[in-house]
N, C-alpha and C positions, 0 to 999 in steps of 0.2 A: 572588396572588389566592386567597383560603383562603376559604371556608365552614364554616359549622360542623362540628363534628366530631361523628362517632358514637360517638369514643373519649367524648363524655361521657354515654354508657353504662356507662362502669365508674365511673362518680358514687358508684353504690351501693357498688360493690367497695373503692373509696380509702377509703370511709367506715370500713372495717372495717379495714382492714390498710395498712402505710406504702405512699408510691408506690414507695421503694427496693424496697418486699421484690415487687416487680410485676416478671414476668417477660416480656420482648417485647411492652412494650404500644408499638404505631405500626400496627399494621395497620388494614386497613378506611379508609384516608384517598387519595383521589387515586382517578383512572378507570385510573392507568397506559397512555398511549398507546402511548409508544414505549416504555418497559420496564417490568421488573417494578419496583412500587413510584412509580414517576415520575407526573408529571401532576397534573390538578386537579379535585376535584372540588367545585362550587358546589353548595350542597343541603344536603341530608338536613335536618335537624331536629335540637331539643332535645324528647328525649320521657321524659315520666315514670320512673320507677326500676322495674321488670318486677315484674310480681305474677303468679304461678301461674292458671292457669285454673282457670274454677268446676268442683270436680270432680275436680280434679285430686290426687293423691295425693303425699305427701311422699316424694320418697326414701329408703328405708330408709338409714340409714351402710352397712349390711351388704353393701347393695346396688349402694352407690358403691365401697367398695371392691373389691368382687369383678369391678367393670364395667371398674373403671380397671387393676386386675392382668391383667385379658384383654386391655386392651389394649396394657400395657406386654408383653408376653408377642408379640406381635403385631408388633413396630416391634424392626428387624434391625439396627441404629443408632444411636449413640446418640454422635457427637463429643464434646459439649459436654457428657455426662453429666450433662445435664436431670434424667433418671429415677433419677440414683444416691440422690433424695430421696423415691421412692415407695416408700417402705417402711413396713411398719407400718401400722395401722387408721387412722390421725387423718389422712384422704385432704386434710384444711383444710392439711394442714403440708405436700400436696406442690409443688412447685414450679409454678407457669402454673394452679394450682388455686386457687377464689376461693368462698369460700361467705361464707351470708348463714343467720340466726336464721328458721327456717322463719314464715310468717304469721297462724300457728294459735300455740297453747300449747305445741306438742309442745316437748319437752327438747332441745338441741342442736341442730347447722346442719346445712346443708343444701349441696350443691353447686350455685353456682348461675351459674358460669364458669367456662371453660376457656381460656387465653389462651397457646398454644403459638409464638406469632408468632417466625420467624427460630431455630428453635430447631436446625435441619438433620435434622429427623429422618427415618429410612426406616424404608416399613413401609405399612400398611395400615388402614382402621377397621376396629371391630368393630362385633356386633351388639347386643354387650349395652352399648355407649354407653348404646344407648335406655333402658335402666333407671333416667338421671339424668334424673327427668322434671320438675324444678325448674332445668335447666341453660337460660339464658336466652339465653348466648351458645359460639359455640366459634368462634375465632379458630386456624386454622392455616397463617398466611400464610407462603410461601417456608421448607417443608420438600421432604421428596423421598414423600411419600406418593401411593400407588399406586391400583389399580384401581378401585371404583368404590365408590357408597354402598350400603351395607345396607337395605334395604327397611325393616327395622326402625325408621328415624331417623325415620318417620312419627309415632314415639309421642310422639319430644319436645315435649312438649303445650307447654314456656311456650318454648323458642327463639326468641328474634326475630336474632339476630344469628348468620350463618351465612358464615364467611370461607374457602373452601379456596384460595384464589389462589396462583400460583406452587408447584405442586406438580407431579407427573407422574400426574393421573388423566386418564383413559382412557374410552373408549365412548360410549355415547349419552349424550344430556343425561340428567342424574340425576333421570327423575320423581319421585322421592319425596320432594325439597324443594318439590312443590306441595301435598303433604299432610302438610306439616308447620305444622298452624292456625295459627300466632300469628306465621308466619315476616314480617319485613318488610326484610329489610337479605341481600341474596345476592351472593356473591362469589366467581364461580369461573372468573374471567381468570387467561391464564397454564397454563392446561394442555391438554390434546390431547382431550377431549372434541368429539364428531363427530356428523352426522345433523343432522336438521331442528332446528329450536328449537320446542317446541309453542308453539299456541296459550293454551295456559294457565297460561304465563308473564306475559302482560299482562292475564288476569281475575284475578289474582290480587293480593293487597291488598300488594303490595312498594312500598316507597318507592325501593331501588335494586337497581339491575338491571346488574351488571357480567358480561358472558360474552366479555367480547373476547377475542384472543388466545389462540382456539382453532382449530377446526376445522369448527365448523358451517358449513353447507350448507342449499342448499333456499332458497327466498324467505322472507324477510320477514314472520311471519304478519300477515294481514288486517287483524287485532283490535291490534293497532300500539295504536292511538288510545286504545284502552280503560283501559292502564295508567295508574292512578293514580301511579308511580313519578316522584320528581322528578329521579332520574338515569335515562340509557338508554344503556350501552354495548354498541354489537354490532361494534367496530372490528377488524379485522384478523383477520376470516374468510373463509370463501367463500361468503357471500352470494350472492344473484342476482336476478334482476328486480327489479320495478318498486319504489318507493317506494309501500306503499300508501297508494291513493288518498282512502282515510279520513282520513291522516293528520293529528292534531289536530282531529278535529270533537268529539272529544268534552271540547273543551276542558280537557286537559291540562294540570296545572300542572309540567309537566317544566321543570326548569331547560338538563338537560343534553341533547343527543343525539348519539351519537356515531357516527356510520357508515362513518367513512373504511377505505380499505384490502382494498373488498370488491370486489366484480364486478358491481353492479349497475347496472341502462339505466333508460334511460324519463328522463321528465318530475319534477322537482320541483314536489310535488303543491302548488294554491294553498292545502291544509289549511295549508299552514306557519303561516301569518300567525296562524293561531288562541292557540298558543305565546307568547302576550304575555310571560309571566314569563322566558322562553328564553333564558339568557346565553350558552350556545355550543350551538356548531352547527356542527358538521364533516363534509362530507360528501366529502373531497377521498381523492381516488386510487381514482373509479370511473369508470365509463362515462357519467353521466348527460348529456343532451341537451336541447336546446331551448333556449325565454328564460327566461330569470330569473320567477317570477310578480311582481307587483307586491305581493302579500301581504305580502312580504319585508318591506314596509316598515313593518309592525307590530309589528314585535318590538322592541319602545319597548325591550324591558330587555338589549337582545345586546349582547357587548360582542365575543365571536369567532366570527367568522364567517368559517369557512374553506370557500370551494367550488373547489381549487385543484385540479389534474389530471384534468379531464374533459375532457366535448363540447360545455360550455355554449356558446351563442352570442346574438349580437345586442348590444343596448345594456345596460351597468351600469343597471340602473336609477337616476338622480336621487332618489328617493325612500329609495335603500338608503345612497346615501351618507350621505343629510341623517341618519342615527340617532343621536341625540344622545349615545348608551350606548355603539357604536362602542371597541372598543381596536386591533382587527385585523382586519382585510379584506382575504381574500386571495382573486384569484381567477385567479391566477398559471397558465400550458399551459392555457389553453381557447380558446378560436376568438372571442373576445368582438370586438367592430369597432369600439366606443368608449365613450365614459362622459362625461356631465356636467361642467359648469363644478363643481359641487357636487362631484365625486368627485375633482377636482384641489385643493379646498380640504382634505382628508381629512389634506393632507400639514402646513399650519396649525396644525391642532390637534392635532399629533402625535400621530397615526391611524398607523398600521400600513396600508400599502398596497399589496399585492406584484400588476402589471397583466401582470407580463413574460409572455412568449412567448404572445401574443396576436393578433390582426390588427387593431390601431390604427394607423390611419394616423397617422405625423408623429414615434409614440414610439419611443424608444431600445429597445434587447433585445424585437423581437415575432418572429414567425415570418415565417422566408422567403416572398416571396409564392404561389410552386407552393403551398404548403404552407395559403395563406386561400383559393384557388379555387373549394373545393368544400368545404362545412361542413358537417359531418357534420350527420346528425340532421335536413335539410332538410327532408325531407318527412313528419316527426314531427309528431304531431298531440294536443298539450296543451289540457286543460281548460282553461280560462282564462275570467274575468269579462268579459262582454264590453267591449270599450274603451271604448265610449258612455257606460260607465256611472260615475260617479266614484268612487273605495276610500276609504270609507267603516269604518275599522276597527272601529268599536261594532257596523255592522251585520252583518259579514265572517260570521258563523254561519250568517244565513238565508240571503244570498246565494250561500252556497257550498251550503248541503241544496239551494236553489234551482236548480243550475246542476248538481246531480251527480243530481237526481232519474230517475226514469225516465221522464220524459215529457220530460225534455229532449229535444232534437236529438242 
């Protein structure tokens, strides 16, 4: 199950030079769940070939080369001796280095990608990166690069493609890939980065959003909903509370969301159902609680749907079964007490349906009964449409501002 690719980004790049003489092009592909590189990503886009911002100035040569010798100067490593080919002024001839004929008149190229992918390098960025201010992309997936970003990288006025994943950086989230204008594509799953995630990660114009398989902490910011991003990975941190409650009202066109592997409680907010384009949805191996919303059953376009090791409880909803888009439905260790004629057809259509260790009465592999007596989350107390009312998915917007206003109950 493949999406398009962001590698066709380097559209522009292949145009100019063979794919053979292309060094470590595979990154930026996959959310990487369980490892570095693994997993799927459904999303991103085909988007035009990068044009410099208005304004913006051409990178001197003089300028690329003396940015890119600070940074070979910089990196303590070198296995595969990548850099035994930075030598010399003509920065086009070095290795994972990709330029393009500037968009003005000016004489000669431009650097205008850096593509280091799987290259093993150790070492650190610099700050005079920022001087490539026509670099659109820098791919440096699965090296051993360290501490943190340069405040500087703000200047990369045309960057849209920003890959550090599978590396060993360090510290807080790196604000200064939110001031970096043109930024759309962020990847810095895979390394030890800690602290809160701002809020200014979802105001911000990304179409993907990979931070998994780090160290962040802290809740969930608020403004969740805001992001225009069609991917969202926040899997295999230490998250905590709730699912904000916003979630999806501001109708989203996320394909992906990925949350499993954190520590958060509460209610799965009825925003879901807003998510119509939503092909996965993982929220397995936290604490969440209560029933299922009924919204669920709007994500006409889900095909995984994992909510597996929680405190879900009560009935599969009937309506989550029936989804026509359906590949996998997992809602395997939760407290759930039955499901639908519908949800046993799931197995017909060779549907993916994992119920085990559950408290269904009649089925094979659930939980010992001590263990269904008391369900967690009991006396939890989820927004929810009221029953009376029929789900309605065209009209799911207003009745949800409806039902979260402040003059509600």
């Amino acid at each position: 199950m493949m999406g398009k690719s962001w590698l066709l980004a380097f559209s522009l790049f292949l145009q100019i030079i063979p794919r053979e003489a292309a060094f470590g092009i595979g990154g930026g592909v996959g959310v990487g769940i369980g490892n570095a590189g693994g997993g799927v990503w459904i999303g991103g886009g085909i988007r035009s070939s990068p044009t410099p911002s208005p304004g913006s100035s051409v990178s001197n040569p003089n300028s690329a080369y003396a940015a890119l010798q600070s940074w070979k100067s910089a990196i303590t490593d070198d296995p595969l001796k990548v850099l035994d080919t930075w030598v010399g002024t003509d920065v086009c001839a070095y290795k994972g280095v990709f330029c393009a004929d500037p968009q003005d008149d000016d004489p000669g190229s431009v650097v205008v990608g850096i593509d280091l992918n799987h290259a093993n390098l150790q070492g650190t960025l610099v700050k005079e990166i920022s001087a490539l201010t026509d670099l659109s992309l820098l791919h440096l997936n699965s090296n051993r690069f360290s501490g943190t970003l340069p405040d500087a990288f703000k200047d990369l006025i045309s960057l849209q493609e920003l890959d550090l994943s599978n590396n060993h950086f360090s510290g807080p989230f790196p604000t200064v890939t939110l001031y970096i204008p043109n930024l759309m594509y962020l990847d810095l799953r895979f390394n030890s980065f800690s602290g809160p995630i701002p809020e200014d990660v979802f105001n911000k114009r990304l179409d993907a959003i990979f931070l998994n398989n780090n160290q962040f902490d802290s809740q969930i910011p608020q403004n969740l909903g805001s992001s225009p991003a069609s991917v969202i990975n926040l899997a295999n941190n230490k998250l905590s509370g709730n699912i904000p409650a916003s979630f999806g009202l501001m109708s989203s066109k996320v394909k992906e969301i990925l949350f499993l592997n954190n520590q958060l409680t509460g209610c799965i907010p009825q925003g879901v159902g807003l998510f119509t384009e939503m092909q996965v949805l993982d929220v397995s191996f936290n604490s969440l609680m209560g029933h299922l919303p009924d919204t669920i059953s709007c994500l006409n376009q889900i095909e995984v749907l994992n909510l597996a090791h929680n405190k879900l409880s009560g009935q599969v909803p009937e309506l989550v079964c029936s989804l026509r888009s359906l590949v996998n439905l997992t809602v395997a260790s939760n407290f759930f007490s039955g499901f639908s004629q519908d949800c046993a057809k799931l197995f017909f259509r060779n549907v993916g349906f994992d119920f085990s260790l559950n408290c269904i009465p009649g089925r094979d592999m659930q939980r010992p009964q001590p263990e269904c007596s008391v369900i967690p989350g009991g006396g939890l107390s989820c927004l929810r449409i009221p029953s009376a009312q029929p789900l309605i998915c065209g009209s799911l917007p207003q009745t949800l501002e409806a039902n979260i206003s402040p003059s509600s109950p």
